[in-house]
KOLDRENDO-535685 format. One line per field, with one value per residue (C-alpha): x, y, z; residue number from 1; residue in one letter. Coordinates in nm, 4 decimals, m for minus. Layout:
X	X:...
Y	Y:...
Z	Z:...
k	NUM:...
r	A:...
***
This chain:
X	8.1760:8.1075:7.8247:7.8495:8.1036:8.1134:8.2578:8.3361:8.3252:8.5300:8.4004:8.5982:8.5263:8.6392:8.4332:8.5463:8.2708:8.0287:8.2736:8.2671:7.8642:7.9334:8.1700:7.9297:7.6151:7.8789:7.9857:7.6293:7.5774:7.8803:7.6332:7.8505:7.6705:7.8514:7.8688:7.9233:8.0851:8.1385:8.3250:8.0916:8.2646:8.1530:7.8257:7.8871:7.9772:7.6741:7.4588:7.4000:7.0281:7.2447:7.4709:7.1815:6.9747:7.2479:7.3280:6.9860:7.1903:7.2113:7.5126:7.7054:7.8315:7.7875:7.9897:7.7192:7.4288:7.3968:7.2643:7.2986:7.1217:7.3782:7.6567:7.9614:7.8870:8.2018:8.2780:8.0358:8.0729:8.4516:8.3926:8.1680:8.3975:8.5745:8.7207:8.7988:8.8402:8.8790:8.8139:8.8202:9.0725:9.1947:9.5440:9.3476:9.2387:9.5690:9.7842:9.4992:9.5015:9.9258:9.9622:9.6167:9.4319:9.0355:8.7854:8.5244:8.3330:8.5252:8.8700:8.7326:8.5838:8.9185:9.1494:8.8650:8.9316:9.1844:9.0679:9.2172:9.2268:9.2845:9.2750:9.2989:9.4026:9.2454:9.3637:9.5646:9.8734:10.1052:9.9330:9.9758:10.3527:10.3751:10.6673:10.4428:10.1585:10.4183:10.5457:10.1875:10.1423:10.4655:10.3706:10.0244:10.1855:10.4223:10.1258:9.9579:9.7613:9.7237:9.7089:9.5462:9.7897:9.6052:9.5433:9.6795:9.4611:9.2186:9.1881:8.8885:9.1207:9.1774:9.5757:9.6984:9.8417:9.8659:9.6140:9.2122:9.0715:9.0834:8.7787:8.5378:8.6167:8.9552:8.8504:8.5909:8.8714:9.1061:8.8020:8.7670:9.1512:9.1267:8.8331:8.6480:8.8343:9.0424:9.3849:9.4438:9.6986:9.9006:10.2703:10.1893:10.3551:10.0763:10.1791:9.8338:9.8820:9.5878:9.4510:9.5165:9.8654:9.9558:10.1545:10.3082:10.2157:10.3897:10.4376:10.0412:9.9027:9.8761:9.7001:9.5273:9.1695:8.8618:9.0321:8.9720:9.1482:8.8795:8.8845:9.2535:9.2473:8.9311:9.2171:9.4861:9.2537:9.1250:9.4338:9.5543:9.2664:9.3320:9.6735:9.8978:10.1587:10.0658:10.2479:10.0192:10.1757:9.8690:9.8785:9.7129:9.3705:9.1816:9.0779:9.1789:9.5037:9.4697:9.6389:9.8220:10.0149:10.3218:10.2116:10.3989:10.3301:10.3809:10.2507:10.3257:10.3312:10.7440:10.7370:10.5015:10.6818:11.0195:10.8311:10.6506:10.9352:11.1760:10.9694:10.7853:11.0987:11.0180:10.6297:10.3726:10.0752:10.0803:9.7430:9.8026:9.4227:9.5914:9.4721:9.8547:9.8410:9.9111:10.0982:10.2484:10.3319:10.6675:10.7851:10.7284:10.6980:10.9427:10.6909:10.2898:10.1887:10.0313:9.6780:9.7127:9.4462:9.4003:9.4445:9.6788:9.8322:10.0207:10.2643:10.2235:10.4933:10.4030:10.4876:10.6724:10.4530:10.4387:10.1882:10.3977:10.7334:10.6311:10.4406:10.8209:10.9935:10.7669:10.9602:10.7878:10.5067:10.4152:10.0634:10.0043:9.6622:9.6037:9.2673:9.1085:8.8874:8.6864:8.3514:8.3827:8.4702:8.5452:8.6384:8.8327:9.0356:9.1323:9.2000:9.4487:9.6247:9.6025:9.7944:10.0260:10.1600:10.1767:9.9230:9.7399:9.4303:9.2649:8.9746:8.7995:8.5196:8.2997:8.2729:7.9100:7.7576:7.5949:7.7947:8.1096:8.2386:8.4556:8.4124:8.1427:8.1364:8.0168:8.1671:8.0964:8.3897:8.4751:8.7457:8.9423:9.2083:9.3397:9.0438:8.7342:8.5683:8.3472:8.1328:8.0452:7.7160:7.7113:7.8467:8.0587:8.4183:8.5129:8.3194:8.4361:8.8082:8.7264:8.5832:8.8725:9.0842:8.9194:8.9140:9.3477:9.3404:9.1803:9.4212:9.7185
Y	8.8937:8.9834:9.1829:9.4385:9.3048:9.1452:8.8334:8.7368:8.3479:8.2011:7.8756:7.6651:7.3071:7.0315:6.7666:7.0353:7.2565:7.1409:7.2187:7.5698:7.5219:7.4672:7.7564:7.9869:7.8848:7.9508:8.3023:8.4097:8.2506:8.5561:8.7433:8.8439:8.9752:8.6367:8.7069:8.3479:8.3865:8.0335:7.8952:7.7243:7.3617:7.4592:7.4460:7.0913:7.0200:7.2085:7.4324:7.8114:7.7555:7.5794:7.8707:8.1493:7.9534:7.9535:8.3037:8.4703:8.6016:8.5283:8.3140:8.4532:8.3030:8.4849:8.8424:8.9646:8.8936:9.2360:9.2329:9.6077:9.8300:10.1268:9.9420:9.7290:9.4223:9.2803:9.6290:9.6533:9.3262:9.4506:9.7903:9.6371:9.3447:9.3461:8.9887:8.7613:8.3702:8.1524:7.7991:7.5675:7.6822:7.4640:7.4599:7.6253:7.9500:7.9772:8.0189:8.2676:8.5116:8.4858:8.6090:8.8517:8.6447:8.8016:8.5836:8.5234:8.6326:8.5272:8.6516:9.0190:9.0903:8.9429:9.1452:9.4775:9.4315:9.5791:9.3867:9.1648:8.8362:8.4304:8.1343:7.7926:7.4879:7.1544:6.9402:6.5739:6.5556:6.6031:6.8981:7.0848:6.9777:7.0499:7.3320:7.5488:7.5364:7.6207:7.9181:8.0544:8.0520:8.1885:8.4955:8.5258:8.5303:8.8133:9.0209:8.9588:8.6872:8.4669:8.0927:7.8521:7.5057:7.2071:6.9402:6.5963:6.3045:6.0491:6.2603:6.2578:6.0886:5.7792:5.8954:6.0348:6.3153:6.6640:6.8649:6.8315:7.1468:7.2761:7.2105:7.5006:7.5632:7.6258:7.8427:8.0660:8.1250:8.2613:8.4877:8.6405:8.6723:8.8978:9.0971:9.0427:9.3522:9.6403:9.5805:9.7933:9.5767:9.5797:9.6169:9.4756:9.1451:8.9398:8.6397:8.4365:8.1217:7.8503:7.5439:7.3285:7.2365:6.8624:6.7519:6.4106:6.1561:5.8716:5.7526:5.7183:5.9748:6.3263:6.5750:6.8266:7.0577:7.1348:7.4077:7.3511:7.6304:7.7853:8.1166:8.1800:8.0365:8.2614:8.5520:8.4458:8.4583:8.7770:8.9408:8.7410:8.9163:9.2361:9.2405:9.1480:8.9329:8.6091:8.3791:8.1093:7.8702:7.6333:7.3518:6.9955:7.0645:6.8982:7.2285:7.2731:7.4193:7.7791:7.9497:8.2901:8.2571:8.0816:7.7747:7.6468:7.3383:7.2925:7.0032:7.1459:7.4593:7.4599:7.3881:7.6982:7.9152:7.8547:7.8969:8.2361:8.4367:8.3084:8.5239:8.8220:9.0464:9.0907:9.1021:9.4232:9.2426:8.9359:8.7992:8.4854:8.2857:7.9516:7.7282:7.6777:7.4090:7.6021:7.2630:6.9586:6.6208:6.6563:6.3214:6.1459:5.8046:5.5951:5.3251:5.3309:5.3794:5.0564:4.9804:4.9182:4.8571:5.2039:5.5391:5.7318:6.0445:6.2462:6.5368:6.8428:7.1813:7.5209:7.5582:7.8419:8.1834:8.2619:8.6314:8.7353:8.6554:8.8564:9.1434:9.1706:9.1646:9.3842:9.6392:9.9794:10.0334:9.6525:9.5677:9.2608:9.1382:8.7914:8.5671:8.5047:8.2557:8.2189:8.0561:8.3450:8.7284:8.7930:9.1800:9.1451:8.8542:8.9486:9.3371:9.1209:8.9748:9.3210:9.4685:9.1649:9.0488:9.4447:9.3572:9.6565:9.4151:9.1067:8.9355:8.7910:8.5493:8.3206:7.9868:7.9325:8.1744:8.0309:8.0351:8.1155:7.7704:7.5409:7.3511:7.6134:7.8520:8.1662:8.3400:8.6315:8.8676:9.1294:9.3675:9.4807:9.7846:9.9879:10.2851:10.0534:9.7091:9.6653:9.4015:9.2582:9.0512:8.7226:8.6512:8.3874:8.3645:8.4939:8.8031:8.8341:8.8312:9.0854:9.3390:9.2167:9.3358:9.6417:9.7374:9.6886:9.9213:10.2063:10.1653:10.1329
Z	10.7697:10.4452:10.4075:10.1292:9.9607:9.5906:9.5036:9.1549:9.1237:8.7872:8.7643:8.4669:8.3260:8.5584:8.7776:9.0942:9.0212:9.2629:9.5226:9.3563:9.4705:9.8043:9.8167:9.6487:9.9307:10.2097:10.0625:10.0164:10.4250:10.5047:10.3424:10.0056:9.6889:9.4635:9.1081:8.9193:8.6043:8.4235:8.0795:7.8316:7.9390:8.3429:8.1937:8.0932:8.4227:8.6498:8.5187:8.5564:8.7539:8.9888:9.0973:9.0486:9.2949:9.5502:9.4746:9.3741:9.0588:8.7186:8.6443:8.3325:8.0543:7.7477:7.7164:7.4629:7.6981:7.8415:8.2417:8.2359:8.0846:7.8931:7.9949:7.9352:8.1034:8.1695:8.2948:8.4654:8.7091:8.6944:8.8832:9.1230:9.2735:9.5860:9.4916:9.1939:9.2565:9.0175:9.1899:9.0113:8.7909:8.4368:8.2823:8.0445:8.2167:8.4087:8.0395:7.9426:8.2522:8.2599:7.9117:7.9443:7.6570:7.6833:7.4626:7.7014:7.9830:8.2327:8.0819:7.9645:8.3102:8.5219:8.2735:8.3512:8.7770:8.9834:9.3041:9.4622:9.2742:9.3712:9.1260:9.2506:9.0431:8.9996:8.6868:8.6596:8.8538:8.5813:8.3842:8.7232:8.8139:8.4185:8.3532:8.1496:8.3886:8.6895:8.4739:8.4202:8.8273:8.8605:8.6246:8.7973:9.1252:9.0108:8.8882:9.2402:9.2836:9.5184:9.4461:9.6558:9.6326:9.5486:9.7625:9.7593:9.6968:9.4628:9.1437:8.9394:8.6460:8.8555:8.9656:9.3105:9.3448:9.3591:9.1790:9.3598:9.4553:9.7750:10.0162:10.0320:10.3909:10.2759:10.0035:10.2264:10.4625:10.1950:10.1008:10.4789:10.5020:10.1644:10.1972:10.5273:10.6962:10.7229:10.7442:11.0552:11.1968:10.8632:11.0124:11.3646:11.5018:11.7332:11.9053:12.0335:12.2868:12.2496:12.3711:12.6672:12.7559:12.8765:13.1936:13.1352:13.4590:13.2719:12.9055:12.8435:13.0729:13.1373:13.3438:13.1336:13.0938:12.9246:12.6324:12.3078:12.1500:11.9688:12.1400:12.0397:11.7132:11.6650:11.8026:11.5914:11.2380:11.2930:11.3669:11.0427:10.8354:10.9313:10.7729:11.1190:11.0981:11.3391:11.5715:11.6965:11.9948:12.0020:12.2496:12.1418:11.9750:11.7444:11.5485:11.1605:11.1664:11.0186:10.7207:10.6797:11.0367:11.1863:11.3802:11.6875:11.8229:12.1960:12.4557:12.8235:13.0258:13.0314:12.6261:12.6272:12.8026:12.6202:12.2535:12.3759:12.6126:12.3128:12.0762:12.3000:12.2296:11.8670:11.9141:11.9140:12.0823:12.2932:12.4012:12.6015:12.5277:12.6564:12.9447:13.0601:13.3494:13.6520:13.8510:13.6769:13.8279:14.0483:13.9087:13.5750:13.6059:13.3111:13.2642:13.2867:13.6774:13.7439:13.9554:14.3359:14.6115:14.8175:14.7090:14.4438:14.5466:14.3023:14.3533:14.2204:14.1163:14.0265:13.6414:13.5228:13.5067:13.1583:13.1801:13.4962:13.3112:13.0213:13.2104:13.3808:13.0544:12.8946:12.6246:12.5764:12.2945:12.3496:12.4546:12.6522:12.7295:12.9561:13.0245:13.3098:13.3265:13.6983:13.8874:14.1585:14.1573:13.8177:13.8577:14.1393:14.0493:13.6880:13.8277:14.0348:13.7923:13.5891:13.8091:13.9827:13.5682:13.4822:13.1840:12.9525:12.9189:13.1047:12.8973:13.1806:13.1426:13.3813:13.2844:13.4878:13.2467:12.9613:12.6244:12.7763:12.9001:12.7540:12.4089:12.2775:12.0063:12.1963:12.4931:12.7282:12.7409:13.0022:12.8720:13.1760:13.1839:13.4354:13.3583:13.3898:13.2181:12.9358:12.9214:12.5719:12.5202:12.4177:12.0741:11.9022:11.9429:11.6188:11.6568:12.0230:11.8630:11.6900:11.9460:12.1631:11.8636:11.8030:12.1681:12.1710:11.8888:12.0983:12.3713:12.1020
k	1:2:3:4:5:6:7:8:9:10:11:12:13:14:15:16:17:18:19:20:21:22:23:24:25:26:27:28:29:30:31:32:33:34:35:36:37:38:39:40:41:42:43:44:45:46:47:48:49:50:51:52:53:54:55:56:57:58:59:60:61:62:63:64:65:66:67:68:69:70:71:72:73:74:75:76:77:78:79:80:81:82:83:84:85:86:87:88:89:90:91:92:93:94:95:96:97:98:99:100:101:102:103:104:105:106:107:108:109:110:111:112:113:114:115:116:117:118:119:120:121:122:123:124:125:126:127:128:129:130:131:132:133:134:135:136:137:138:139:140:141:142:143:144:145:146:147:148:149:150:151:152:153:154:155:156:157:158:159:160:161:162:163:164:165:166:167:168:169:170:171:172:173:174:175:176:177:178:179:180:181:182:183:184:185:186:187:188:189:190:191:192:193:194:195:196:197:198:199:200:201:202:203:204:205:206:207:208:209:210:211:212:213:214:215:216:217:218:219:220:221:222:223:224:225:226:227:228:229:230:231:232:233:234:235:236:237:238:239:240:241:242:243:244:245:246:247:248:249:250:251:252:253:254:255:256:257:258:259:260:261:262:263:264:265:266:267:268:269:270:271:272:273:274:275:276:277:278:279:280:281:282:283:284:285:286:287:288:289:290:291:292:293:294:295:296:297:298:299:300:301:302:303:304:305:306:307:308:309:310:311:312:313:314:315:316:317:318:319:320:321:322:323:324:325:326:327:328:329:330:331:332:333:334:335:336:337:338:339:340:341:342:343:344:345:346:347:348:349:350:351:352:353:354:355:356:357:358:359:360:361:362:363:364:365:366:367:368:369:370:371:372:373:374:375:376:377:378:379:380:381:382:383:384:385:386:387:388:389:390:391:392:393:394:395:396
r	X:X:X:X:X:X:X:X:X:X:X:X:X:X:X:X:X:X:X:X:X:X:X:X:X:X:X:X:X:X:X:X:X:X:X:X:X:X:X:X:X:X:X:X:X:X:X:X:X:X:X:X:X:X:X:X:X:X:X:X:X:X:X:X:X:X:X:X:X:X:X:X:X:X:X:X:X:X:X:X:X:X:X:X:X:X:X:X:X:X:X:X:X:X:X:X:X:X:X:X:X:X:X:X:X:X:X:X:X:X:X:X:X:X:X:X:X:X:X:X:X:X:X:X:X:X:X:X:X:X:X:X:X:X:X:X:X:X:X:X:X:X:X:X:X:X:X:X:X:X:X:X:X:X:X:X:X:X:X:X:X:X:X:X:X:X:X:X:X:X:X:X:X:X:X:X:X:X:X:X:X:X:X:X:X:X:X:X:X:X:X:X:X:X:X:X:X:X:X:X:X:X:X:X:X:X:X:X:X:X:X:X:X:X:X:X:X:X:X:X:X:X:X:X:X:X:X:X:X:X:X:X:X:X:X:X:X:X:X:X:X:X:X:X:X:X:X:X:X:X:X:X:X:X:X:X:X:X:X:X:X:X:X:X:X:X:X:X:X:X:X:X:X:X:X:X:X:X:X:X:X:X:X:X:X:X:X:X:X:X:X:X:X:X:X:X:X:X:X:X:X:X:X:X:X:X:X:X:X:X:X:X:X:X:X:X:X:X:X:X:X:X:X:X:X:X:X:X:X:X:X:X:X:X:X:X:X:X:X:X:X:X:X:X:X:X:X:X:X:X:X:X:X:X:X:X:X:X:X:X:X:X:X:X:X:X:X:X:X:X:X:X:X:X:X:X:X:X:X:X:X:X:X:X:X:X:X:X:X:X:X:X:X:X:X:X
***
């Protein structure tokens, strides 16, 4: 997701700099070009051959060592970064970049860039909750930046507290939202639906299915990183919970339906990814259902239809695309439902090909509109969000 793209890495002195490892291996895995650039007390911490083997460049330390030839290095790495992240990031460096101090590497070539830029903190619980260091945030945050909040947790000074860096998952992700892509949807409201829902049989059961919620989560980020402004209503799934979006938390197919039609009004683009139970149990039992010789039946009610209620509802301008997930007839059952909910889009997908069932991290789209299908190859989900994206764009 990031090929071409140059990453400038501020590492500073703290014990969180082999997470700053980590993060650097996964950036160069997205394919970035990572330029490390570290304070004389990082290297007391991990050393530069640590970071230029991850990175296959030369880590930089000194702003008199000159890397190019005729040129101003610190200006140099300046005009070639898409990104500046300073992870982790001292008291230290945070007082220097809010009042534009420059006596190092790392400070001349930040104060030379007019990319986006990130810092996130990791210090002792009360240096960060500190007034001074809160005012220094405040200023960078004013100026721009973006500041990844520390986590909570066993600090490397023996207290707990607020103040350990961020995981490098975390950090890659803020990364992709910055820099990975265009912001073509800057300005456009997306709701997403996600997961399974659950239909309560009694207080310790539930009818459910197979979703895990990565396809619309996938959905939901990308539209994030390209600038939209996200609604995810995610049923129960055991996926991180993703940044840069508002998350709703729902449990059945009614609890769905109120939390989407309540918000559809005010939305652009509504892609409904769910697996929303179709029937729920007629009656909920008060107390746990208890074993019996013979058989169990259970009755079943139609839930409410969430696609048809919208594709009825829907304002002009708005774009609504469903799923269809079937075993049989794929083209003629999603151009059904296509036309039946009064839907722009149906991303239909059979779960008896392989890599596009259930609980995998591929799937084999077919984008369905009312002038013909296009079938996309097998690819992961979050590059399948993406074409799905892409191909909502054309039709916008």
């Amino acid at each position: 997701m990031l090929k071409g793209k140059t990453i400038v890495l501020g590492v500073t002195g703290g014990i969180a700099c082999f997470k700053a490892a980590a993060l650097a291996s996964m950036l160069v895995k997205q394919h970035a070009t990572v330029q490390v650039i570290m304070t004389e007390n990082a290297t007391k911490f991990i050393t530069p051959l640590t970071f230029e083997q991850l990175t296959g460049q030369k880590a930089l330390t000194d702003t008199f060592d000159r890397n190019f030839q005729h040129s101003v290095e610190h200006v140099a790495v300046a005009d070639r970064a898409d990104l500046v992240l300073i992870a982790p990031a001292t008291a230290n460096i945070i007082a220097k970049l809010a009042h534009g101090l420059a006596d190092d590497m790392l400070t001349t070539t930040v104060l030379a860039c007019d990319c986006p830029k990130a810092i996130a903190p990791a210090m002792n619980t009360k240096m960060y909750e500190n007034p001074v260091t809160q005012d220094n945030l405040a200023i960078l945050r004013r100026y721009g930046w973006e500041v990844a909040e520390p986590a909570s947790g066993h600090l490397a000074c023996g207290a707990e507290g607020k103040g350990r860096l961020p995981e490098p998952e975390e950090l890659l992700e803020l990364c992709l939202h910055a820099i990975a892509r265009e912001k073509d949807l800057s300005g456009k409201r997306v709701l997403v639906t996600a997961g399974p829902t659950r239909e309560a049989l009694d207080p310790v059961r539930y009818l459910t299915n197979r979703s895990s919620g990565r396809m619309g989560y996938a959905i939901a980020k990308a539209a994030a990183r390209r600038g939209a402004e996200v609604t995810l209503v995610s049923g129960p799934t055991s996926l991180p919970r993703p940044r840069y979006m508002e998350i709703v938390d729902i449990e059945s197919a009614q609890e769905m339906f109120e939390a989407v039609t309540s918000r559809a009004p005010d939305m652009d683009i509504i892609i409904k990814a769910a697996a929303v139970a179709d029937y729920r149990p007629a009656d909920v039992a008060e107390d746990k259902i208890k074993k019996k010789d013979g058989d169990l039946s259970i009755p079943l009610e139609r839930t409410r239809d969430i696609l048809g209620t919208l594709g009825q509802q829907k304002r002009e301008g708005q774009f609504l695309c469903g799923f269809s997930m079937e075993t049989r007839d794929l083209i003629e059952n999603s151009r059904k439902k296509l036309t039946k909910k009064n839907l722009d889009m149906v991303a239909a997908n059979n779960v008896k090909v392989e890599g596009a069932g259930f609980g995998v991290e591929t799937n084999v789209l077919t984008l369905i509109t009312a002038e013909g299908e296009k079938e996309l190859p097998l690819m992961s989900k979050d590059a399948a969000a993406d074409a799905l994206l892409d191909a909502i764009l054309e039709r916008m």
